[in-house]
Structures are given as structure tokens and as C-alpha cells.
Residue, then its C-alpha position, 0 to 999 in steps of 0.5 A: x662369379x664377380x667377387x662381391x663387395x665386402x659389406x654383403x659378406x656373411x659375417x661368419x666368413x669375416x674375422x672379429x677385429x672386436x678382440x682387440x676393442x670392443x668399440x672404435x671409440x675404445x681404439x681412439x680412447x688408446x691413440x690419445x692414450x699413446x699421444x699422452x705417454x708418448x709427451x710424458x716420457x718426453x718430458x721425464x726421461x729427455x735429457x735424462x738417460x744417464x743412469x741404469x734406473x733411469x734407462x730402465x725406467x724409460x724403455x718400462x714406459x717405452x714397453x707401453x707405447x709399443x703396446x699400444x701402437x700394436x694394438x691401435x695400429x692392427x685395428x685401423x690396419x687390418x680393417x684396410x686389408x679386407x678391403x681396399x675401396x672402404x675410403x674411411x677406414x684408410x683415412x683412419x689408418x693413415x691418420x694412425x700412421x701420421x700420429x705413430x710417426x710423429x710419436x717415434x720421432x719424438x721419441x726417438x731420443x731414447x736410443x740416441x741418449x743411451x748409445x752416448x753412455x759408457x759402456x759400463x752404465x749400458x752394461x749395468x742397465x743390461x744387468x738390471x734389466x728383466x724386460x728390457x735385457x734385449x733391447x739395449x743388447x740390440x742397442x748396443x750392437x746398432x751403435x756403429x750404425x746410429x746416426x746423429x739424434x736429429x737425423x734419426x728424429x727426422x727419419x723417424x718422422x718420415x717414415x710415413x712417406x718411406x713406406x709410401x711404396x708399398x702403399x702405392x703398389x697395394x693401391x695399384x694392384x687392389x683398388x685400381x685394377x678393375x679386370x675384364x672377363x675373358x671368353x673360351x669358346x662360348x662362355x665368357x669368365x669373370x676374372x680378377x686378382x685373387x680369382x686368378x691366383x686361387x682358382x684359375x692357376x690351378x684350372x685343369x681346362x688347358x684353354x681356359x687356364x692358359x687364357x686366363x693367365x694371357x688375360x691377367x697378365x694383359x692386365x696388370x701389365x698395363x700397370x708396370x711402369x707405375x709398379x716400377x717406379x714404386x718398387x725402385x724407389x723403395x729399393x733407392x730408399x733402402x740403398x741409401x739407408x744402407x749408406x746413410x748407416x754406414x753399411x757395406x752394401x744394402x745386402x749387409x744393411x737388411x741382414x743385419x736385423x735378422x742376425x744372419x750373414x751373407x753366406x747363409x742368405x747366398x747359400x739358400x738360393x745358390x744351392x736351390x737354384x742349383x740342386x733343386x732344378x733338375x728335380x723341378x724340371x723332372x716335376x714339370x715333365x711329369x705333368x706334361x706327360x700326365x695332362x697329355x700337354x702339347x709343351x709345357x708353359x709357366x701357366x701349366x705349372x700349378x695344375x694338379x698331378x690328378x685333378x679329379x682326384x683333388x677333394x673339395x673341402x668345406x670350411x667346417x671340413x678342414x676343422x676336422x682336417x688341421x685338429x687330426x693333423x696338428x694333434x702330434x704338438x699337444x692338446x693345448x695346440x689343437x685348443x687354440x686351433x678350435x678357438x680360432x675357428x670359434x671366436x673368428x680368427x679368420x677371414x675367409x670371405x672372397x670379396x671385392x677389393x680384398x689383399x691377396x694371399x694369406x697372412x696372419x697378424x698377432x698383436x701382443x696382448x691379443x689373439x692372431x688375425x689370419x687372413x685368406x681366400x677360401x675357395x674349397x680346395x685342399x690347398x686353403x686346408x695347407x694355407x690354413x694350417x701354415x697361417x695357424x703355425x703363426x699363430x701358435x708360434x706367436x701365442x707362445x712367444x708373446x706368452x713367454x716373452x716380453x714384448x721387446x723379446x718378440x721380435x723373431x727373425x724373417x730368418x726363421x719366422x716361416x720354419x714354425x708355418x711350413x712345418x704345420x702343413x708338412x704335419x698335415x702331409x704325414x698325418x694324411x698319408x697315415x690314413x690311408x694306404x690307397x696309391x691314389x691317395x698317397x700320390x696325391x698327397x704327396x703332389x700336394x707337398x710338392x705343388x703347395x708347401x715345396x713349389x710355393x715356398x722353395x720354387x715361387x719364393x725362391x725365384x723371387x728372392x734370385x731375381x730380388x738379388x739381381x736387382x739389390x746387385x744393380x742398386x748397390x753399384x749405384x743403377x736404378x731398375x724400371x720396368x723392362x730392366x725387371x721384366x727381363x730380370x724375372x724372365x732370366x731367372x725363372x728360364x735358368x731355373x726352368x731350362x728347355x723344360x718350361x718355356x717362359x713367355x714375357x707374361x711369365x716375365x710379368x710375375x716380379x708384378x705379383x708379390x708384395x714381399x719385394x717392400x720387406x726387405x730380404x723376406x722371400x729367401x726366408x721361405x726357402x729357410x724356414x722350411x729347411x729348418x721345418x722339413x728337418x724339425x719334421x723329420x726328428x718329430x716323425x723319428x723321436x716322437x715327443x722328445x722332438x716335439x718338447x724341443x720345438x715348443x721351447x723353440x716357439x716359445x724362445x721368441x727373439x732370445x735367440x738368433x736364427x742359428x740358435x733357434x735351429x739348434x735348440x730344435x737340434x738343427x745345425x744350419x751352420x753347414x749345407x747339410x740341412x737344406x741339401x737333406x731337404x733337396x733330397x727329401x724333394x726328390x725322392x718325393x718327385x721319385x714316388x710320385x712318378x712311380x705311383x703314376x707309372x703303377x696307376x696307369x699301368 
């Protein structure tokens, strides 16, 4: 059926935004609130910044303006999010973005006074300091990279129009896209973004699957060039930013912020693209073999290994489903899960004109907001549970850290997600011993958690480098240069075992992760940790688990290596993602076994 529009939701399947103010005009009462703070501390500090007490004194109030800034701008965002044709509350939201802009550009004084100072005051100030320790930390390792004070008060100014590619691709893609139905035979189907991406990739008819996937394609690629430009204006942006700041390349510019180094962002897709495929490959075969396919398409690679086999699962099901299978991280875990459900963290509703995916957003000082598509399948219990890991991961940071010490790295903010659902899988293995069963969950390890976050994101991020490589001598990308790109990264992976056809070439179109950086690498990373992480659980039990949860309250006090080790994982070597490629094998192994035995 056509998605419906959003004002004829039922309101329990929509998330209750009220926890962050009660009223709209309680949001506005805090963006006048934060214009005032934000002339004050201009007024206070400019000029200033000379001593310890002072720096100090100056980012306490900066604290202020970020809280508020989070909290107003998640309200007026989050609204635009369930629904991209409500014109109100995108005029709200960029009246928000405008005031944020103007208020960091004024602002913007701040880091620049204080970079100017003696080290000796700086590294005074950093012993003062409780909450803001981290901050001039960073502060201090920017410097090499800070530009002259006006120019970071122009850019800062800008930065409205810097995030206007993201802005435009969401506007393509979730309010101008308007999908045809397309007809199998006698019957005509409905089809639109998320009814293509939730239902009808996993669609066990051949014909319909396959026709849905020529027709979605058909569609947005009417919108490539467009999509193209706005992507390599993003990219030119950040290649320029990267110059601009004195980086070697745009590579070591988007690094930098998450505290990792070029050899550990290589080696998750060199050694995935090289050690996984023949696993995936292998994968691939089996379903062919098992749906009886004639070749095997990138359309056909998300159907289930046994579709007849895949439960239907209500929201009040998968209650019972996450609270059971996240029950090994403590009561006071599984509270937060029974309040998420209770006080409408979540946004279930599928409606028109509705973000694709699944995301969850933690304001500090509130509850988390988690937004999905909720189709009744067992892979929204998986989404579900890996958007609630998120939510705990946050919970705990913002409760043990100061704001400023929140900020953790894309590096590692999947790990505390992937592990949830790689949780899910075991807890659901033990409760059954059938072959069947065990089959099917472990496919649902394979098709959801692995093949999303080490396959789909992966190939991404291999395909996302190949365009960085092009912006970094200086070339600019359009659309057939990324439709060609795309299609040589899922062939190599693929190999003779996949065809990839041009609207499989089409797929670079689909994810919104290119405007953030160096983000989609980052699955692959943090299920490397959480498949390790997982695995001391499994063997040592609560011991494991006590480690975790310093590391989920740890926030941003540590870097990516740090974290990994407080969990007791050294990602300093090849060890932890190579034991993570086996893991996959071997579950790919069992399944084609356990298939073998059943059909015998």
C-alpha cells in the first residue's frame, strides 16, 4: 500500500519529541536564551582569554551554548526528519541553522584567543580544569591546523551553506522523488524509497524483487546528475578545507578528528575486500543454489536463506525479544530499553516523506530519539536492538562526562550498536536447539549485521576512497564517473559469482553516509571491536561485561585504540578484524552444512 502521510499516524507508532520541551514555545524561549549567552560571552571574554581562570570561565558558559544549541537544534531537526513535505517545520529548522551559524561565528573568538597563548598558560588552564580538560586538549593539538581568526569567523558563518549538499541530496531523494508502481503480471505494486529498501530487497518472488529493483533504479536515476553535483561539491568542500588547514591530503584532514591513522582506515577495506569476498561469494552461491536462481544478480542478495522460515514480529514482540537478549548488560540496561518503549523513543511510523533507515540521536541532557521503518520483520528486532545500543552508549557517556567529553570517535561509536544485535543472535541460538532455527539465525547474522555493516557499508567506504583519490589530485567526479566507480567496486568484490548490472551501478545514489566524512569504514570498525568484545562476553561472562560498560561510559576520554583496549582488544595489529573474517566463514560454513542436512 501507498505510504500514508504523516499527520494520519497513529500517534503510539510516532516518538515524543516533548521530552526535550514541552512546548514550541518553550524551544523558542532557549534559542533567545542562546542568542543572549552567546552576545554575553562576547561581550565578557573577547579580548580576554589570557589567563587560566578566564579561559576556563569562558568555555563553563561555552558548555552552556552547546547545550542549548543540542537541545533546540534536535527539536526543530528531528521534526524535519519524519517528514520532509511539512514546509513549517523546515523553515523552523533553518531558521535554527541561521541563528546557530551566526552564533559560532561570533563566537569563534574563543579557540582562536586561546591558541595565541603560551603554552605554559594553556597547560595551566588544562590543570584547572575539570570539564573542560579535553577541550583545550584538542585545542591544542588543532593548533597546527588553525586558520587566521577572521577566517575561522567566516567559516563558521558559513557553515549553513557548507552543509547545503546534504541538504539538497535529502530534498532529492525524500521530497522530490515521487515513485511510479510497477506491475508483475496482473497485479500492479506500489513502490517508494523505503518500501523498496525495507520490503522489497528482501521480497522472496524472483519477479517481483527483481522488477522492483529495474523500477527503483529507473527512478532515481532520473535524479543522478543533480545527486552528483551535490555530492562533489561536498567533497571539493572538504578538499579545500583540507588545504585551506594545511593537511596533506583530504584523507588526513577527515582522520584527523577521529584520532585514527591512515593505516587503520586502509586496513578495514584493503583486508575485507580481500578476505572477506570469497566468504561472500561462497554466501551468494548458497542462495542461488537454495532459491533454485537462474544467476545470481545484485538484487537477489538480500533474500533470506529461508524465507518461509523468516517470523513475522510485532512491535510488542520484539519488546520481549531485545529485554531477553540484552539481559547479559544488567537490569539497569534492560530499564532503559522498557522506558524506550514506554515513553516513545521510537519512531516506528512508515509514512510518506519519512528519512530512510535507521538512526538514533541523543541530545545531552535528554533521552535518545531512534528513528526506523517498522515492517514486522525480524530484521527491524536487529535494527532495533542495534539503535538502542546507541542509546545506552549515550546514556552512559552523557552521564558520566561532561559535555565536551562526549564527542566519541565515528572510529568506534558503531562497536556499542553491532554488539547489541550480535547479543540478539546468541541469545537466540540458546533458545532453541532445532536446525532450522539455528540456521536461520545464524542467516540473520550473516544477511543483517555482517552483510550490512562489513559488505553494504564497506563497499561504500571502497568506492567513497576511490572518489577521495580523484578530489586529492585535484579531479572533480559526476555522475558516470561515480556510476562507473560503484560498479568496479561491487564487480571486484563480487567477482563472476554476482553480476552487477548498471542499476546495481546505481547504488553510490542510496546512502546519505558520503556527507559525513570518513563515516561508512566505520561499521566495518566497530563490529571488529564488537564481534571481539562479544566473544570475551560469551567466554568470561561478567567480568567482559563490567569492561564494556567503563568503556560506554568512557565517552570521548579515550581514542578509538584506547577504547579497544579498555575492552581488552588490541586493534593496534590485523588480529582482531582477520578473527572477525573467520568468525564469518565459519558461520557461512555451518549454514551450508545445516542446509545440506535439511535438505537431505
Amino acid at each position: 500500500m501507498e505510504p500514508i502521510s504523516r499527520r494520519d499516524v497513529p500517534v503510539e507508532l510516532t516518538w515524543d519529541l516533548s521530552s526535550i520541551y514541552a512546548t514550541e514555545e518553550e524551544m523558542f524561549a532557549d534559542m533567545e536564551k542562546l542568542k543572549n549567552l552567546g552576545d554575553r560571552i562576547v561581550r565578557d571574554y573577547k579580548g580576554k582569554l589570557n589567563t587560566p581562570q578566564t579561559i576556563n570561565a569562558c568555555l563553563d558558559d561555552l558548555r552552556e551554548v552547546y547545550r542549548l544549541n543540542i537541545l533546540t537544534g534536535s527539536y526543530c531537526n528531528l521534526a524535519v526528519s519524519v517528514d520532509y513535505y511539512d514546509s513549517y517545520n523546515q523553515e523552523r529548522d533553518e531558521k535554527h541553522s541561521r541563528q546557530s551559524a551566526e552564533i559560532f561565528s561570533s563566537l569563534s573568538f574563543i579557540d582562536s584567543e586561546i591558541i595565541e597563548q603560551e603554552e605554559s598558560v594553556l597547560q595551566e588552564a588544562i590543570a584547572l580544569a575539570t570539564d573542560n580538560k579535553l577541550y583545550l586538549q584538542d585545542i591544542l593539538r588543532n593548533k597546527p591546523h588553525q586558520l587566521h581568526p577572521e577566517t575561522e569567523r567566516a567559516l563558521a558563518a558559513l557553515s549553513q551553506s557548507l552543509h547545503a549538499p546534504y541538504q539538497i541530496y535529502n530534498m532529492a531523494k525524500l521530497a522530490d522523488m515521487k515513485f511510479d508502481s510497477f506491475t508483475v503480471g496482473e497485479k500492479e505494486y506500489p513502490l517508494g524509497y523505503s518500501l523498496f529498501e525495507d520490503d522489497y530487497e528482501y521480497e522472496k518472488d524472483t519477479d517481483v524483487r527483481r522488477t522492483a529493483f529495474a523500477a527503483f533504479s529507473r527512478k532515481i536515476s532520473q535524479y543522478e546528475n543533480v545527486t552528483a553535483a551535490a555530492y562533489n561539491t561536498q567533497v571539493q568542500t572538504e578538499k579545500t578545507m583540507a588545504t585551506l588547514r594545511g593537511f596533506d591530503s583530504v584523507f588526513d584532514s577527515l582522520l584527523f578528528g577521529q584520532k585514527v591513522t591512515r593505516e587503520m582506515y586502509d586496513r578495514q577495506i584493503d583486508l575485507i575486500t580481500e578476505k572477506l569476498s570469497p566468504h561472500m561469494r561462497r554466501y551468494a552461491r548458497l542462495l542461488k543454489r537454495i532459491h533454485g536462481l537462474d544467476k545470481m544478480t545484485f538484487a537477489d542478495l538480500k533474500i533470506a536463506v529461508d524465507p518461509e522460515y523468516d517470523p513475522k514480529v510485532t512491535i510488542e514482540e520484539s519488546r520481549n525479544y531485545i529485554e531477553k537478549g540484552l539481559s547479559i548488560l544488567g537490569e539497569e540496561y534492560v530499564e532503559m530499553v522498557r522506558i524506550a518503549y514506554r515513553d516513545r523513543w521510537v519512531d516506528f511510523a512508515q509514512n510518506a516523506g519519512k528519512s530512510t533507515g535507521g538512526f538514533c540521536a541523543s541530545p545531552y541532557g535528554t533521552n535518545s530519539f531512534i528513528l526506523l521503518t517498522w515492517n514486522n520483520r525480524m530484521a527491524d528486532v536487529f535494527t532495533l536492538a542495534h539503535e538502542l545500543g546507541h542509546a545506552g552508549h549515550f546514556k552512559a557517556c552523557n552521564k558520566a562526562q561532561s559535555l565536551f567529553d562526549t564527542n566519541v570517535s565515528t572510529y568506534f561509536v558503531e562497536a556499542p550498536s553491532t554488539i547489541n544485535e550480535l547479543l540478539m543472535a546468541h541469545y537466540l541460538l540458546k533458545t532453541n536447539p532445532d536446525p532450522r532455527f539455528r540456521r536461520w539465525v545464524l542467516s540473520c547474522m550473516i544477511s543483517n549485521t555482517y552483510y550490512h555493516n562489513f559488505v553494504t557499508h564497506l563497499m561504500e567506504a571502497a568506492y567513497q576512497r576511490e572518489v577521495y583519490r580523484i578530489v586529492d589530485a585535484g579531479g572533480s567526479v559526476n555522475a558516470e564517473t561515480l556510476n562507473r566507480l560503484m560498479k568496479e567496486t561491487l564487480q571486484k568484490f563480487w567477482g563472476e559469482d554476482v553480476e552487477i548490472s548498471d542499476d546495481a551501478a546505481h547504488t553510490w545514489m542510496r546512502q546519505p553516509h558520503y556527507y559525513m566524512g570518513l563515516y561508512s569504514y566505520t561499521y566495518s570498525a566497530g563490529l571488529t571491536v564488537a564481534t571481539e568484545v562479544c566473544r570475551r562476553i560469551e567466554t568470561e561472562g561478567q567480568p567482559a561485561v563490567d569492561d564494556w560498560k567503563k568503556v560506554l561510559a568512557a565517552g570521548g576520554t579515550l581514542d578509538p585504540m584506547g577504547l579497544a583496549a579498555l575492552a581488552g582488544i588490541d586493534i593496534s595489529t590485523d588480529q582482531p578484524l582477520l578473527n572477525t573474517i573467520a568468525t564469518i566463514g565459519e558461520m557461512i560454513e555451518e549454514i551450508e552444512t545445516l542446509t545440506d542436512e535439511l535438505e537431505e
